[in-house]
N, C-alpha and C positions, 0 to 999 in steps of 0.2 A: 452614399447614394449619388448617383450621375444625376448629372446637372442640366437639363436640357440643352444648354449654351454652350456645349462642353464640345470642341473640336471634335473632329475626325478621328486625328491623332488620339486624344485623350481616350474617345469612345473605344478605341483598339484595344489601348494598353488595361481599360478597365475591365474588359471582355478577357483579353488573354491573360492578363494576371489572377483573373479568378479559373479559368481554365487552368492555368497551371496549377494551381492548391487545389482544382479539383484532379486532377492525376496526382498528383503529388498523395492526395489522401487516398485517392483508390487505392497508388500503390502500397503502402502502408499496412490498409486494412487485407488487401485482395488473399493473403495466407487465411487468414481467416475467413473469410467469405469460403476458402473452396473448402475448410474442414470442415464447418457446419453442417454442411450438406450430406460428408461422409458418415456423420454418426448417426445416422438415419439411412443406412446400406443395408439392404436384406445380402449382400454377399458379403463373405468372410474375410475380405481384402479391403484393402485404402486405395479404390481405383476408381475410374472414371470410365465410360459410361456406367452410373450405376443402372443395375437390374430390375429394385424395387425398392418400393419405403418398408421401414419395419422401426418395430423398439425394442429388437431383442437386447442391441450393445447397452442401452441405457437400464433394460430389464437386469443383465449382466453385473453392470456397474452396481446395481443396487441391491443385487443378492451373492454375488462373490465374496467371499470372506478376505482374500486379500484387499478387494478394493474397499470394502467396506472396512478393516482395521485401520485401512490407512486414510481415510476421511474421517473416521473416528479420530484418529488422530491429529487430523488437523482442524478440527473445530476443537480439539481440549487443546494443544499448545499455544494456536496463533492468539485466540482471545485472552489466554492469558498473559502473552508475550504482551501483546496490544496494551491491556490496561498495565501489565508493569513500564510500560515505555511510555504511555500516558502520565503515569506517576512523578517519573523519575525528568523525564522531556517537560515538564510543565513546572517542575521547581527549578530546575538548571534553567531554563528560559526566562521566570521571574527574578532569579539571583543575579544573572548576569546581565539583565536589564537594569536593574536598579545598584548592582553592587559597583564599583572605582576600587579597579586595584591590577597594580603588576603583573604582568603577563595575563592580563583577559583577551588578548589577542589570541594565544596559544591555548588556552583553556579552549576556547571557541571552536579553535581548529581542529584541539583534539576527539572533543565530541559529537563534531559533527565527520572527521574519519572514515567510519566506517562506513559513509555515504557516498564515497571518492575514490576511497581505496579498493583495490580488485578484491571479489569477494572469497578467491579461495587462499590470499595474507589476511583476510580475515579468520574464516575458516582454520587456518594452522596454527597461528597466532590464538584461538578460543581454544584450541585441542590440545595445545601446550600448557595452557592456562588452566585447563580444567581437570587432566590428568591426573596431578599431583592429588586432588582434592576429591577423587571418585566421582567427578560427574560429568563423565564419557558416558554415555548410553541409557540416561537416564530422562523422564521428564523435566524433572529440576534445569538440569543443562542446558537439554534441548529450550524452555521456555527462557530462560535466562541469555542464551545465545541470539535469542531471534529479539531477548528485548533491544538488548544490546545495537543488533540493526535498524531497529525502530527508533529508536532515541532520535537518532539527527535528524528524522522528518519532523517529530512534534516537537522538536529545540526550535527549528526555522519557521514553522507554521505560529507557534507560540511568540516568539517573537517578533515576527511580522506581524501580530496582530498587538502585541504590546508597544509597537508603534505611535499608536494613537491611544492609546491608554493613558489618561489625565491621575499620578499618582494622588495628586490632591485628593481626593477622594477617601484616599487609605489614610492618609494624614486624618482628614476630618472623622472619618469612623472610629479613627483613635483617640480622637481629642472628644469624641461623645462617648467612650467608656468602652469598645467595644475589643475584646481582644483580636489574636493576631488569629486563630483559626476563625472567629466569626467575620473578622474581614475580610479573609482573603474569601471563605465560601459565600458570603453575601455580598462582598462588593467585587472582588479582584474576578472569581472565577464566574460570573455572570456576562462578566464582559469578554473575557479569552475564551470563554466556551465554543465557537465555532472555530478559533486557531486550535483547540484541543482536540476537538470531534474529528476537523480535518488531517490532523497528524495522527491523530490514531486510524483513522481511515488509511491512509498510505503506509502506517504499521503494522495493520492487518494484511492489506495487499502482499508486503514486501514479507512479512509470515507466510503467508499462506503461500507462497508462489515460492518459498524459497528452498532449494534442490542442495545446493554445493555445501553448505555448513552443514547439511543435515546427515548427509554422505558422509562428514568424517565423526561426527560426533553422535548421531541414532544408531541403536540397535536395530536388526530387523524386525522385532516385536515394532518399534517404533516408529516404522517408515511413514513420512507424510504421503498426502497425493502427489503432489508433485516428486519426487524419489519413488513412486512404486511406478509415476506417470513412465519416469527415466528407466525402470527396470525393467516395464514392457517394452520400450521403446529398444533395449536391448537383446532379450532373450526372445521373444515375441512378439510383432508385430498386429496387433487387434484393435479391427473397430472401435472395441471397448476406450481406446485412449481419445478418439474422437467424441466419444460421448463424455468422456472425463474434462476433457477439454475444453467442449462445446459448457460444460458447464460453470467451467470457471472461468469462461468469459464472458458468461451472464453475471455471472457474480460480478465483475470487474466494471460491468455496463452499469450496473445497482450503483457501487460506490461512487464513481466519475458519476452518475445522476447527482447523488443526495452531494458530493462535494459541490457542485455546479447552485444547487440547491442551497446551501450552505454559502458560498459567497452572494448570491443573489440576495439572501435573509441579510447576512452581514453589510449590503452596501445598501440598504432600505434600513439601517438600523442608524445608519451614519450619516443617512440623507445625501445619499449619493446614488442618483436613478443609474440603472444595471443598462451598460450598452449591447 
């Protein structure tokens, strides 16, 4: 907050510094801002002046059977990908917070990876991998592929919240009788729970939105939204992807809430008032 006593000078830079992150975030946002508007087009084009409002593209979206198998299918792979990347991200996070040993540097690096490295050496590298083994084109793959991308958000969320985690606790759960599953579900994961909720939330996202691994590895039967979004975007051009669009950035608006939400809970849990 500016300071009453605050210079001339000072008063500029406090003015124009927030002027600038406020362009800065127009520009950002502004691709989005002008699709919105498109998926509510009574005309058959992605143009500008529009004619009138309607909801035939979103009527479209939700009675089209392409578009419809392909959101079907992305609510049965991303949540499954999600909770196996939940699973597998919240043991590799607890192990290697508490384990000392030889090359945990590189363990570190290798699983979080896929979060670094360009996504179509991932992609190639999972198509080589899963060839041998019949699971090119299958759900199995497809949800196994997208955990695999998920992992490095809830490794890093997980861990940064195992930060402050006082292990004594596990110790003393132990020493009153309690084994190693009732510890860690009554004491360990009570505590990392919004580091997990939050890395499966950026697991889901990074599911749901993800196009280039899906292309080498689904079947047409199997196209997500986002790959049927890329396959109108190629053979077709339709409103209907602005509606599709337009929805998965409400969705995307939902998650960044409840994360924002979620560290707010977290830093009132830790007695640390949220700035």
């Amino acid at each position: 907050m500016l300071q009453p006593y605050a210079s001339p000078l000072e008063r500029a830079w406090y003015v124009g510094l927030r002027v600038l992150v406020g362009l800065i975030l127009l520009f950002l946002i502004l691709p989005i801002l002008v699709i919105i508007p498109l998926s509510f087009n009574a005309d058959s084009f992605l143009m500008y002046p529009m004619s009138g409002f309607s909801l035939r593209w979103y009527e479209d979206f939700f009675t089209s059977p392409a578009w419809r198998r392909s959101l079907a299918n992305s609510l049965i792979i991303s949540p499954l990908a999600t909770l196996l990347a939940m699973v597998l991200g919240t043991m590799a996070a607890i192990g290697l917070v508490r384990a000392r040993f030889p090359g945990k540097a590189l363990l570190t690096a290798i699983l979080i990876s896929p979060m670094v490295v360009p996504v179509v050496i991932v992609a190639v590298a999972l198509y080589m991998a899963f060839a041998p083994f019949g699971l090119t084109g299958t759900y199995t793959g497809l949800v196994l592929a997208h955990a695999v991308l998920g992992v490095p958000f809830v490794v890093t969320t997980v861990t940064a919240t195992l930060q402050g985690f006082d292990f004594n606790l596990v110790r003393a759960a132990g020493s009153l009788g309690a084994g190693p599953l009732t510890t860690f579900f009554r004491v360990t994961l009570p505590q990392v729970a919004p580091g997990v909720i939050s890395g499966g939330l950026f697991a889901f996202a990074i599911s749901f939105d993800e196009v280039v691994v899906t292309l080498f590895l689904a079947s047409p039967e199997q196209a997500t939204l986002p790959r049927q979004m890329f396959s109108g975007i190629r053979e077709n051009i339709s409103p209907t992807i602005a509606a599709a669009a337009t929805i998965l950035v409400l969705m995307s608006t939902l998650m960044l809430l409840t994360l924002e939400w979620l560290r707010r809970r977290n830093e009132r849990l830790r007695g640390v008032s949220p700035g």
